[in-house]
C-alpha positions in Angstrom: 93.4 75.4 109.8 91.4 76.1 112.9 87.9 77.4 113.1 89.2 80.9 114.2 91.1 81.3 110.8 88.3 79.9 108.9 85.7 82.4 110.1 88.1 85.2 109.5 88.8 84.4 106.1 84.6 83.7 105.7 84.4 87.2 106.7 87.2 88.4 104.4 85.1 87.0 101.7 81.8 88.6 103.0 83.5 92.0 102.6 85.0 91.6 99.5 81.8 90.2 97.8 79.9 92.9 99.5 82.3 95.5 97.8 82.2 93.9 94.3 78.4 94.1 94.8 78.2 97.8 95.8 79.7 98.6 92.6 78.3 96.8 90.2 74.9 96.8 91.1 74.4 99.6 94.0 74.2 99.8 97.9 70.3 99.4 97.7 70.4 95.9 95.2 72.5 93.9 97.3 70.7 91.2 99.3 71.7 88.3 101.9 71.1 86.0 98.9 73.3 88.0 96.4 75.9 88.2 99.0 76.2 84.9 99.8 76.4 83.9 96.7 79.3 86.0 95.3 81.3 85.1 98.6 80.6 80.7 98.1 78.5 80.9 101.6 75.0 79.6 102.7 72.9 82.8 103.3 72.8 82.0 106.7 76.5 82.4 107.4 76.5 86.3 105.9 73.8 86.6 108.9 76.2 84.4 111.1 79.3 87.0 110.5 76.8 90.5 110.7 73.4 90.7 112.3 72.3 93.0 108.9 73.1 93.3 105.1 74.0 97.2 105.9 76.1 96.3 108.9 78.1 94.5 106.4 77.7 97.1 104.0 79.0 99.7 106.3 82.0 97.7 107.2 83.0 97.3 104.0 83.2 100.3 103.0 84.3 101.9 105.3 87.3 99.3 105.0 88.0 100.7 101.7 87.5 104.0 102.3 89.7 104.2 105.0 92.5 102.5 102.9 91.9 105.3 100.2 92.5 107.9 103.0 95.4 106.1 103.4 96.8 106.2 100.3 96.1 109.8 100.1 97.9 110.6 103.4 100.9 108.1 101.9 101.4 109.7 99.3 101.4 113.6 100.5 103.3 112.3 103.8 106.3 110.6 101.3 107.5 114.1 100.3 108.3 117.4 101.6 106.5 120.7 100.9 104.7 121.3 97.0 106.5 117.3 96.2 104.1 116.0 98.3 101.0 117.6 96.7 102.0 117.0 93.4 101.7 113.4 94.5 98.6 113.6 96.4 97.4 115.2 92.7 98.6 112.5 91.0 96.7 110.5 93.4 93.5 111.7 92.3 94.0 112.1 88.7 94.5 108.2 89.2 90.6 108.2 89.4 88.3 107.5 86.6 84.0 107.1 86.6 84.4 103.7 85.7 87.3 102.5 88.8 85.6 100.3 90.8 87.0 102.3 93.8 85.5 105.6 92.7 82.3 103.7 92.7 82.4 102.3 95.8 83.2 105.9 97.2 80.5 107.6 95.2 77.6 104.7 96.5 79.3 105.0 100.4 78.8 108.8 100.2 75.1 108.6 99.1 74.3 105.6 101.6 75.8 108.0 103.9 73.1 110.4 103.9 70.8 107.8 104.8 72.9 105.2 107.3 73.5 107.9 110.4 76.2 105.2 111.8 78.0 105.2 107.8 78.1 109.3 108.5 79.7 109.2 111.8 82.1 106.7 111.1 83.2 108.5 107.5 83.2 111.5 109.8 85.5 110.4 112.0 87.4 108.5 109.6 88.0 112.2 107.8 88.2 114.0 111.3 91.5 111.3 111.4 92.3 112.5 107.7 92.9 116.1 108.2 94.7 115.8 112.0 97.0 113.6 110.2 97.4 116.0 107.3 97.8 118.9 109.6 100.6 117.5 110.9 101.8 117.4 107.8 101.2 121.1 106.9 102.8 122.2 110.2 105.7 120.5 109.4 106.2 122.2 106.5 105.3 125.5 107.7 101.7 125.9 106.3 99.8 128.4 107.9 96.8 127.4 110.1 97.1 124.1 109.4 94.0 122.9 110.9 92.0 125.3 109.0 94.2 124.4 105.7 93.9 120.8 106.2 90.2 121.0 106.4 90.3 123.1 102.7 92.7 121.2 101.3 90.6 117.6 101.5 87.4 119.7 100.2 89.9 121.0 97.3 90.6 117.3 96.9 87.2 115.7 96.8 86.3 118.7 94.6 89.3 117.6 92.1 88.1 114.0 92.7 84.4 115.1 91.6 85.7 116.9 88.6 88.7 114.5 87.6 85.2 112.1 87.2 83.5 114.2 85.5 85.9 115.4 82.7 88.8 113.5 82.6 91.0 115.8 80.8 91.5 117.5 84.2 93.4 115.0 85.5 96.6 115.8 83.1 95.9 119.4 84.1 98.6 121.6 85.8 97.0 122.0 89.2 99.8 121.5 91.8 100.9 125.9 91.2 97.1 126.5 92.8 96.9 123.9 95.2 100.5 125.0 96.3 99.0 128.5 96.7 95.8 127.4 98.2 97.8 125.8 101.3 100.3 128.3 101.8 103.2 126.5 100.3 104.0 127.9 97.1 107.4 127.4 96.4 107.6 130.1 93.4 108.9 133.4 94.1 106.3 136.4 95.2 107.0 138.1 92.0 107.0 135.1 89.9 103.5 133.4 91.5 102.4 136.9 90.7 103.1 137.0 87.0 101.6 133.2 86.7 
């Protein structure tokens, strides 16, 4: 194995411990040591790999969140029309307070409001979120789809919040509103309108 593949699978290791850290103990308890540590390195090599314990932070979870987003965007893009929000529903229903992803998310938000670089790249990471799912929404004839995309992943990370919160909601027969919500209710007028 050469030194190139060794350093990258180092830093694989870095980022992983440094996401099994932000969950179990919080963005603001992990330390060079800690880190370290959990990924089998001298402290010396986590500042080797990132010049700070946040730069490594950051990376991290943005890693994760950005393969959230993608999971998301998978599973509305596999289907066509209400199909594909029903599995983007199912999606988040999949999320409990104790998944170590919902976790990780929760801790990136708050470090966001603190790390100004973790807020612009989340930003962008979202601004690539709802492009993606506007395309979507065009395609299948949604109104506005900018405009929808944008309420439609507030809609979600509301659902997300709540589906946290009180887990009963995530058996809850929400794809009739979210259908309505982006313009894609597949009911009949008079049907929709008797509920």
């Amino acid at each position: 194995m050469d030194s190139a593949t060794r350093g990258q699978q180092t830093r694989d290791r870095l980022l992983d411990a440094a996401v099994q850290l932000i969950v179990e103990e919080g963005w603001g308890a992990v330390t060079t040591r800690k880190m370290a540590e959990r990924a089998g390195v001298r402290p010396g090599v986590v500042h080797y790999h990132f010049d700070t314990v946040t730069d490594l932070l950051v990376e991290a979870s943005l890693d994760a969140t950005r393969r959230e987003l993608g999971k998301a965007l998978d599973a509305l893009q596999q289907q066509e029309g209400p199909a594909g929000l029903e599995e983007v529903l199912h999606t988040v229903g999949s999320y409990s307070s104790d998944d170590p992803i919902a976790v990780l998310l929760s801790e990136t938000l708050l470090a966001a409001t603190r790390i100004e670089k973790l807020r612009e790249q989340l930003s962008e990471l979202m601004r690539e979120w709802r492009a993606m799912t506007a395309g979507w929404l065009e395609a299948q004839g949604a109104p506005d789809p900018e405009a929808t995309a944008t309420v439609l992943g507030a809609a979600l990370d509301g659902l997300v919040l709540h589906c946290l919160l009180d887990p009963q909601l995530r058996t809850a027969p929400l794809t009739d509103p979210l259908e309505r919500l982006v313009g894609l209710d597949s009911r009949p007028v008079a049907e929709a309108a008797d509920g």
